[in-house]
C-alpha positions in Angstrom: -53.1 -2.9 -5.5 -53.3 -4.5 -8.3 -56.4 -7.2 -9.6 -54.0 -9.5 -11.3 -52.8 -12.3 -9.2 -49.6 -14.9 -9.1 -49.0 -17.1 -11.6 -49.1 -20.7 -10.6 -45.6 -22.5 -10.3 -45.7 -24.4 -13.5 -46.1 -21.7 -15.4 -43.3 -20.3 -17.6 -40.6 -18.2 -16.5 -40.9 -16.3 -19.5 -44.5 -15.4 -19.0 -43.4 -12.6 -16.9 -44.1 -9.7 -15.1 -45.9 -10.8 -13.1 -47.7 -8.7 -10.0 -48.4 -10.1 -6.6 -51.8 -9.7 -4.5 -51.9 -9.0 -1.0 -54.7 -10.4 1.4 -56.6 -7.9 2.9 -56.7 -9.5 6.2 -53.3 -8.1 6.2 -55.4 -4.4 7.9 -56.6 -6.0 10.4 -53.4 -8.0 11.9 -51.2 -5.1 10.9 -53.5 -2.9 13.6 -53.4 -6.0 16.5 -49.8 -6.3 15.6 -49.1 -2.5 16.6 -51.6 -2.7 18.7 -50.0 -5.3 20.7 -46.4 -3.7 20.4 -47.9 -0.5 22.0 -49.7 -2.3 25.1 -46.2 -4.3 26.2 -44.6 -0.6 26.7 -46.3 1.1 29.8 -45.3 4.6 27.7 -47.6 2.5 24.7 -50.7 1.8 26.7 -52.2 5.8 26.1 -50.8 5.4 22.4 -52.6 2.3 22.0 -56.1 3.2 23.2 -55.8 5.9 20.4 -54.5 3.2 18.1 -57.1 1.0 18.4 -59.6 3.7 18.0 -59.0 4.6 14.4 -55.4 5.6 13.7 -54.5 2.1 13.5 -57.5 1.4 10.8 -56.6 3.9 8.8 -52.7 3.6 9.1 -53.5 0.0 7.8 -55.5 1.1 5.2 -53.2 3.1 3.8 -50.1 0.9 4.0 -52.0 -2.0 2.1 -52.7 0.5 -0.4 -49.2 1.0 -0.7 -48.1 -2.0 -1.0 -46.7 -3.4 -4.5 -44.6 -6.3 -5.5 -44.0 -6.9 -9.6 -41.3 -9.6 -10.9 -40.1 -9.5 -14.2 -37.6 -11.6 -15.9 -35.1 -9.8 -14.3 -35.5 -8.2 -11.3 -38.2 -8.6 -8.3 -39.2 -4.9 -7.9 -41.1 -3.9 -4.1 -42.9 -0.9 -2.3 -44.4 -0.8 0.9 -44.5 2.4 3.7 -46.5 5.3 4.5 -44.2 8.0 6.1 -41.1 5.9 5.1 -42.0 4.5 1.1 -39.5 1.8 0.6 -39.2 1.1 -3.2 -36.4 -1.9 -3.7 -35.4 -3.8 -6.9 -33.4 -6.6 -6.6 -32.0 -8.3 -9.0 -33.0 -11.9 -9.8 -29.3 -13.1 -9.5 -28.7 -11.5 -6.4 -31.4 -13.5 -4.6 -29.9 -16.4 -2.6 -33.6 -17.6 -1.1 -37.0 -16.8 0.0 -37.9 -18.1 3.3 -41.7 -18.8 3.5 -42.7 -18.0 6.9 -46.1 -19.1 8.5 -46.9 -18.7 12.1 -49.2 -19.4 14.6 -51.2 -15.8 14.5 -50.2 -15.3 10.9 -52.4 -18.5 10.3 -55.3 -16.6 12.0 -55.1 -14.2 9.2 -54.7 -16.4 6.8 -51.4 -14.6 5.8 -47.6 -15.5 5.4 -45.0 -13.6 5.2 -41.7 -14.0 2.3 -38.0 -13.1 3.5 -35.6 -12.5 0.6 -31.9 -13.1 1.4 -29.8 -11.9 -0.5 -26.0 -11.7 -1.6 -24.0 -9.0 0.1 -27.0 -8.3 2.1 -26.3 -6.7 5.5 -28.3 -7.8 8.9 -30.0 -4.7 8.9 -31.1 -4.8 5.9 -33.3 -7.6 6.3 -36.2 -6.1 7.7 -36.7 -4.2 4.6 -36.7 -7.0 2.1 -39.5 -9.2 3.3 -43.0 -9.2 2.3 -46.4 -9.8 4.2 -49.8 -11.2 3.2 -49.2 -12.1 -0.6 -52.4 -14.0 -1.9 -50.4 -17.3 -2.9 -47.1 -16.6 -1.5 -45.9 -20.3 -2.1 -46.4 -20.0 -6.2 -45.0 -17.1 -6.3 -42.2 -17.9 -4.4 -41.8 -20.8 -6.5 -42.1 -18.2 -9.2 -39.6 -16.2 -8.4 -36.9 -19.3 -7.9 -37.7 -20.5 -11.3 -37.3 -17.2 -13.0 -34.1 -16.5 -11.4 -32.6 -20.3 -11.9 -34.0 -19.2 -16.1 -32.2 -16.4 -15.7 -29.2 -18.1 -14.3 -29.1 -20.7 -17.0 -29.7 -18.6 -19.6 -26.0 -16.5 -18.6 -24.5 -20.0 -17.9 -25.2 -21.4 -21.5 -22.9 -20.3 -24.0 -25.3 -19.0 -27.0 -25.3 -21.3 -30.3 -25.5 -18.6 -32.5 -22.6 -16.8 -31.2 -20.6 -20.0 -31.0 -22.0 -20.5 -35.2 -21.4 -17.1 -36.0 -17.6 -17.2 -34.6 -17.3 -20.5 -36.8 -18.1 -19.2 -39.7 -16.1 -16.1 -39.1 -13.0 -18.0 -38.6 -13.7 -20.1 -41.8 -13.7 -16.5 -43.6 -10.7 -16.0 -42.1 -9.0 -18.8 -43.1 -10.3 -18.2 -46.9 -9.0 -14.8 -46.8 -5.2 -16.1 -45.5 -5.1 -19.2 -47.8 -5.9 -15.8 -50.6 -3.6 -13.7 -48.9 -0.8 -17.2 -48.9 -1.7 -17.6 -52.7 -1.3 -13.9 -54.0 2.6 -14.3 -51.6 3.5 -17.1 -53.8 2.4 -15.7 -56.6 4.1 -12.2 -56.4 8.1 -13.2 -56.4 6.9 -15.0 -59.8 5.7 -11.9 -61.9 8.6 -9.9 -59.8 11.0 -12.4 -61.5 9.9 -12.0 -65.0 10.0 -8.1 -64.8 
């Protein structure tokens, strides 16, 4: 985990990387959550009592400690898992939205969670590219739509310099013909006095 947190939403998109927080309430609902998953299965209920007795605390331990989210001017980078490590990058273009979800028993953990959609993404897919418990999910969601709409308008804009350094290339151009036109004219005269 890292100490740094999300830069607020008027902040540059150029001041990035920048690393997420997660809220460490996210332990204890990730161990109700499986908790609760086990006890609606009648094959769950003996695999929830040992659960809730420790293996639960400690799987959530450890998956908060894995957990990492980093966005940089160009792509939003992610890891989260224990057994299974998902590590995804996605490029900033690719990203189409990110849902902010907030409900009823997240609020009681002061949590939320962030869906990315992306393009070409397939349905199941989409339970790997969300996010729970970032510590000002809202900024950096904001965040992350500003960098990639910088990013976007940077590629849509043509560059002045390139446009300046074609101009003057094509005025060199044109020097070098009306040179190349002159010396023409010139030749059939000294081939005429020979």
């Amino acid at each position: 985990m890292s100490s740094t947190q999300a830069v607020p939403a008027s902040a540059n998109p150029a001041d990035v990387p920048v690393r997420a927080v997660f809220n460490t309430l996210i332990r204890p609902y990730l161990v109700c959550y499986v908790g609760f998953l086990l006890l609606i299965t009648v094959v769950g209920i003996p695999l929830a009592v040992i659960w809730f007795c420790g293996v639960g605390q400690w799987w959530a331990r450890h998956y908060y400690d894995k957990l990492d989210c980093e966005l940089d001017s160009r792509t939003l980078r992610f890891r989260k898992g224990i057994l299974f490590q998902v590590e995804k990058t996605i490029p900033l273009e690719n990203i189409q939205d990110v849902t902010f979800i907030e409900g009823p028993i997240l609020r009681q953990f002061n949590l939320s969670l962030l869906r990315f959609e992306t393009a070409g993404q397939s349905t199941n897919a989409n339970g790997e590219m969300q996010l729970i418990g970032i510590i000002g999910a809202h900024q950096f969601r904001t965040q992350i739509l500003a960098t990639r709409d910088a990013l976007r308008r940077s590629r849509d804009q043509p560059k002045a310099t390139t446009a300046d350094e074609q101009l003057i290339l094509l005025r060199q151009i044109a020097a070098n013909l009306d040179r190349l036109v002159q010396h023409l004219d010139r030749k059939p005269e000294t081939e005429t006095l020979s």
